[in-house]
C-alpha positions in Angstrom: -3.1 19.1 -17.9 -4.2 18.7 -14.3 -2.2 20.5 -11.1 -1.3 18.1 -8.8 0.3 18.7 -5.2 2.5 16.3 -3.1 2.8 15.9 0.5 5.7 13.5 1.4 8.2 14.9 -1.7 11.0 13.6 -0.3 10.0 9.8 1.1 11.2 7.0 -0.7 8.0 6.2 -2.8 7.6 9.8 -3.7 9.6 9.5 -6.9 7.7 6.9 -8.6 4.5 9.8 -7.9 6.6 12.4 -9.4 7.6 10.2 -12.3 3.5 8.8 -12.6 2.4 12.7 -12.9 5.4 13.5 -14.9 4.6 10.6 -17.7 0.2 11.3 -17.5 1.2 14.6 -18.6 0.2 16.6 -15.8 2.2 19.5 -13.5 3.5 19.5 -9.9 2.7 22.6 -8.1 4.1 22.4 -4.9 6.0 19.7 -2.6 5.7 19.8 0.6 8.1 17.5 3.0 10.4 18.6 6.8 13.0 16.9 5.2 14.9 19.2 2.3 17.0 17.2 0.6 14.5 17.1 -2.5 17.1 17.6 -5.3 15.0 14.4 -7.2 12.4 17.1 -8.2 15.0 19.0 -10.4 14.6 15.5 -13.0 10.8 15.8 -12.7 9.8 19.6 -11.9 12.6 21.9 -11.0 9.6 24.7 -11.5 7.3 23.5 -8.7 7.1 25.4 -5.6 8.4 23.3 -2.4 7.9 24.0 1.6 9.1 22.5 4.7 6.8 23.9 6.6 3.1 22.3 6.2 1.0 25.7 7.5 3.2 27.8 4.7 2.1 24.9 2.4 -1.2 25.4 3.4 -1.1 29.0 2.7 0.4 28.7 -0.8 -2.4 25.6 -1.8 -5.0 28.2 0.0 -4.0 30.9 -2.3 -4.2 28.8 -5.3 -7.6 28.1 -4.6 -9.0 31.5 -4.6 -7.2 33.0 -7.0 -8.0 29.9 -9.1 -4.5 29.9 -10.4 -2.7 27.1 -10.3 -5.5 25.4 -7.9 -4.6 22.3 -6.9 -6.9 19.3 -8.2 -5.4 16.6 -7.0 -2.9 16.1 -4.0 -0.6 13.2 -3.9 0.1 11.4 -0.7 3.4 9.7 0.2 4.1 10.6 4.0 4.0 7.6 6.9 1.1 5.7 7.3 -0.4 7.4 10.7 -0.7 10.5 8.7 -2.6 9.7 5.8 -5.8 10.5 6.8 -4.8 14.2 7.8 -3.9 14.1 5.1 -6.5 12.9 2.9 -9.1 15.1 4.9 -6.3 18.5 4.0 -6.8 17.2 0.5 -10.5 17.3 0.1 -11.4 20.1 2.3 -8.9 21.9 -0.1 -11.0 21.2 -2.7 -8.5 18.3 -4.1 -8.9 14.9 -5.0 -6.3 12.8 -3.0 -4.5 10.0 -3.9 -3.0 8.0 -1.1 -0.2 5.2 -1.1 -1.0 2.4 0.7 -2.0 1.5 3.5 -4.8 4.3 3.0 -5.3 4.5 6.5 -4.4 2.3 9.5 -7.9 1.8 10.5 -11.5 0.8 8.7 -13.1 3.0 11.1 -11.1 6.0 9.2 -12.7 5.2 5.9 -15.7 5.8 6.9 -15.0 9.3 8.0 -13.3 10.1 4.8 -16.7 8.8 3.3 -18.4 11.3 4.9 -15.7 14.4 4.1 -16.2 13.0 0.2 -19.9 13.7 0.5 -19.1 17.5 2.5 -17.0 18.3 -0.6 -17.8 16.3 -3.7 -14.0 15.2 -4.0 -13.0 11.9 -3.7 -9.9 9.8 -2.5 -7.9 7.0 -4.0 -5.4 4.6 -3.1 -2.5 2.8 -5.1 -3.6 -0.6 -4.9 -0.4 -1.3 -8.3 -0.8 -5.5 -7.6 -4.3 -4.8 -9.3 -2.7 -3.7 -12.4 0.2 -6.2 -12.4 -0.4 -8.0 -15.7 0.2 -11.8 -14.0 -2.0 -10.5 -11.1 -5.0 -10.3 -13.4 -4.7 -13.2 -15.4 -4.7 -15.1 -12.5 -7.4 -13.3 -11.6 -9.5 -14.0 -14.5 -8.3 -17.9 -14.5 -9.6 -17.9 -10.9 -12.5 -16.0 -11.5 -13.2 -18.5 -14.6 -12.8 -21.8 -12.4 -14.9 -20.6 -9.2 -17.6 -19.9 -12.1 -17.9 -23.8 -13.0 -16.8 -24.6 -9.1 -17.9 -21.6 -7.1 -17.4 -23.3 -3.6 -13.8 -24.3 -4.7 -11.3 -23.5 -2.0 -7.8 -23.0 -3.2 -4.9 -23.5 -0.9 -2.4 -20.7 -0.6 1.3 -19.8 0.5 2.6 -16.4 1.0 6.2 -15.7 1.6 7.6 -12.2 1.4 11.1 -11.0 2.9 12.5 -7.9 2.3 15.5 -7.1 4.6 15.5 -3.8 6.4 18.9 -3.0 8.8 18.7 -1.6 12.0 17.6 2.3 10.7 14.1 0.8 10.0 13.5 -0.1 13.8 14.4 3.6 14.8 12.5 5.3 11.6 8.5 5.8 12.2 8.4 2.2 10.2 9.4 0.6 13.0 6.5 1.9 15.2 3.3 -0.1 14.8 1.4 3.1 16.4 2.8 5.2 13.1 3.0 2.5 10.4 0.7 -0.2 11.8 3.2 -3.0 11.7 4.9 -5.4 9.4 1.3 -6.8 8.1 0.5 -2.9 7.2 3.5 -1.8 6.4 5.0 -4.1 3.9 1.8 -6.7 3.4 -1.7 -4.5 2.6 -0.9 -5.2 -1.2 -0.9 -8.5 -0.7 -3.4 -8.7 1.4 -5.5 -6.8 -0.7 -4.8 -8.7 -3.7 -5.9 -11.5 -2.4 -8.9 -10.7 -1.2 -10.0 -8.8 -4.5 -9.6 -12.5 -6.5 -10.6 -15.2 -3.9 -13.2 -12.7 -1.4 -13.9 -11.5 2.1 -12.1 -13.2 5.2 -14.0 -15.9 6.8 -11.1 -16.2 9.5 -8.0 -14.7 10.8 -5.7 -16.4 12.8 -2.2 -14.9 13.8 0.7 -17.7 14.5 3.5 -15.1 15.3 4.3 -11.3 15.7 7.2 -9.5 16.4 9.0 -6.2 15.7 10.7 -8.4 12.5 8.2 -11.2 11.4 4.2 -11.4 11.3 2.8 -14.9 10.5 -1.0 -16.3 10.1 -3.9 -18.2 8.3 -6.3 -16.2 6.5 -9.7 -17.9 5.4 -11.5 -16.3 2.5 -14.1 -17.1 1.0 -12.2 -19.3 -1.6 -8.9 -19.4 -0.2 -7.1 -20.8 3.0 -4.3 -18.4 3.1 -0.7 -19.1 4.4 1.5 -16.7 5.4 4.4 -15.1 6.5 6.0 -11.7 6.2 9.2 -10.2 7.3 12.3 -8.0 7.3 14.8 -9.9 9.0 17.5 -11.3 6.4 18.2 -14.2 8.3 14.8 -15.9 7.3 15.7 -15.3 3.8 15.9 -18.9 2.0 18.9 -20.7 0.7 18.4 -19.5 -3.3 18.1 -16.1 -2.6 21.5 -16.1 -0.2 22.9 -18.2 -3.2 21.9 -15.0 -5.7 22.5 -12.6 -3.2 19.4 -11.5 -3.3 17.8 -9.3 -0.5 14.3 -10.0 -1.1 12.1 -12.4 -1.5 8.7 -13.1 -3.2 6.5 -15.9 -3.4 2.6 -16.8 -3.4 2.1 -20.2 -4.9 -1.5 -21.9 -5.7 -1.8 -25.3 -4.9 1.4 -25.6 -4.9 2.2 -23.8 -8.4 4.4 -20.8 -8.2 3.1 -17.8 -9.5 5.2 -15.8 -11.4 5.1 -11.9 -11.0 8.8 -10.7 -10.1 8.7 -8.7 -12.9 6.4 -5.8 -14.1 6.3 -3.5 -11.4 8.3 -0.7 -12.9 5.4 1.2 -14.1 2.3 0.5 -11.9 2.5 3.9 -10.0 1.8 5.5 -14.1 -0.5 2.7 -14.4 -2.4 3.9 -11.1 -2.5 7.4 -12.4 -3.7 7.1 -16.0 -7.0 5.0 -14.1 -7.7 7.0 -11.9 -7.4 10.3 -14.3 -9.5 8.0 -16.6 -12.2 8.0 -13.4 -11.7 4.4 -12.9 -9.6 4.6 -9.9 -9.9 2.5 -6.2 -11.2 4.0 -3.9 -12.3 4.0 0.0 -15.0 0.8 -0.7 -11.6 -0.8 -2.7 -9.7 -0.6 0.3 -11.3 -1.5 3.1 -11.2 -5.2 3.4 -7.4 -5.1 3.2 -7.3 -2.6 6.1 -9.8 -4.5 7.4 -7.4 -7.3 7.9 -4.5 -5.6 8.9 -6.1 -3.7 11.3 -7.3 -7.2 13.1 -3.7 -8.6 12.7 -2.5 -6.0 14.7 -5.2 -6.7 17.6 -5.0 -10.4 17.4 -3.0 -12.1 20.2 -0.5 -14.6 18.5 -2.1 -18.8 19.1 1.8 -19.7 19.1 3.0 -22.7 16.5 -0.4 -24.7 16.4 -2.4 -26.3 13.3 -1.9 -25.2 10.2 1.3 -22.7 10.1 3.8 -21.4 7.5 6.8 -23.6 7.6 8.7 -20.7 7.3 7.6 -20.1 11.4 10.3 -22.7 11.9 13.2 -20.2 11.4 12.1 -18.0 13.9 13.4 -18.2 17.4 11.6 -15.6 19.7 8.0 -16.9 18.6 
């Protein structure tokens, strides 16, 4: 049974880390989170120690460390994006391995830091990359992996769509500042992005047709994909069949035009995540850095506007 900690116990993702520690068969220590309404920890740990206050956190992991009881050996990391890699350093310089949602970090120039902390301290950090244990996601992968093999300069032609409506509270929450979550690409695509890159390889180009506050839209070249696509959180983009089925979200990558199928098996990916990474066969830093990579540029590039080859999806939106 390992001791875990987790910074960001009351965010909306922190559940599914309570519930992945919970179900590996390890302990929560302490909680840490400036909000208090943490009553969620009574159905996980109602023993585990929680602050609000991140230097009386600090003392109590401290303490834990030198008295080696109840050290810490592994922090969990759900708080917003800006502050993962504080929080990732805290983690290892307490003598913790970390484990980080996504995005890790907001830049690529941060993992190379934390590369150097790992070294200082012999502890390492991981991120929840779930797609990469989605079981459609790696049978596609394999079926790609199995084609490039007989046609290895084979490049596939992709769409991505993904919508998932946000109301006004997300524009005013730190989700709405690119500075704090690094934008829509970051915020709600790095999975994707990630995914993609891990089955058809590095970006060869990446071209930005539209961003605003609501909607990001490009072309990413890989290595063996021409990528379209288009991300958002305003509802109006949302399609015809998902209004029809009420629906709120929407998912969709097809392959040369053949829908893949994956709207389904993500209940248990954070467990998933876990049970690899206790296993030592966790992603880490190297794992993440061509998706961050990518977003990272995203947010730099300056838009091109409507031209060549662009997601017809950049039709429904007004203020290109």
């Amino acid at each position: 049974m390992k001791n875990f900690g987790l910074i960001g116990a009351s965010g909306y993702i922190a559940p599914k880390h309570m519930k992945a520690i919970k179900e590996t068969n390890n302990q929560l220590v302490a909680g840490l989170d400036p909000y208090d309404g943490i009553g969620i920890m009574d159905s996980y740990f109602p023993q585990a120690s929680f602050f609000t206050e991140f230097e009386r956190f600090d003392r109590f992991v401290d303490k834990c460390r030198r008295q080696k009881k109840n050290k810490i050996e592994f922090m969990s990391i759900a708080t917003p994006n800006y502050l993962h890699d504080a929080h990732i350093r805290f983690a290892l310089r307490s003598e913790a391995n970390a484990i980080c949602e996504k995005p890790l970090v907001l830049n690529p120039h941060n993992l190379e830091q934390l590369k150097a902390i790992e070294k200082e301290t012999g502890k390492k950090a991981f991120t929840i990359l779930q797609l990469r244990h989605h079981p459609s996601i790696i049978s596609l992968k394999q079926k790609i992996s199995s084609e490039l093999k007989r046609d290895p300069h084979k490049v596939y032609d992709i769409k991505l769509t993904y919508l998932t409506s946000r109301g006004k509270w997300y524009f005013i929450s730190w989700k709405g500042d690119d500075a704090k979550s690094g934008g829509i690409a970051s915020n709600i695509g790095v999975h994707f992005f990630d995914m993609l890159s891990w089955i058809f390889g590095e970006v060869v180009e990446n071209t930005v047709h539209l961003k605003n506050p609501n909607t990001n839209a490009g072309n990413l070249k890989l290595k063996n994909a021409n990528v379209n696509w288009f991300l958002s959180v305003n509802s109006n983009y949302l399609p015809k069949s998902a209004l029809e089925q009420n629906q709120t979200t929407y998912r969709s990558i097809s392959i040369e035009g053949n829908e893949i199928e994956f709207s389904d098996g993500f209940k248990d990916l954070h467990t998933r995540s876990y049970e690899e990474i206790l296993n030592g066969n966790g992603f880490g830093l190297d794992d993440a850095f061509d998706s961050i990579k990518i977003v990272s540029e995203i947010r730099k590039i300056k838009p091109i506007g409507l031209k060549g080859n662009y997601h017809s999806f950049c039709d429904k939106v007004k203020d290109v």
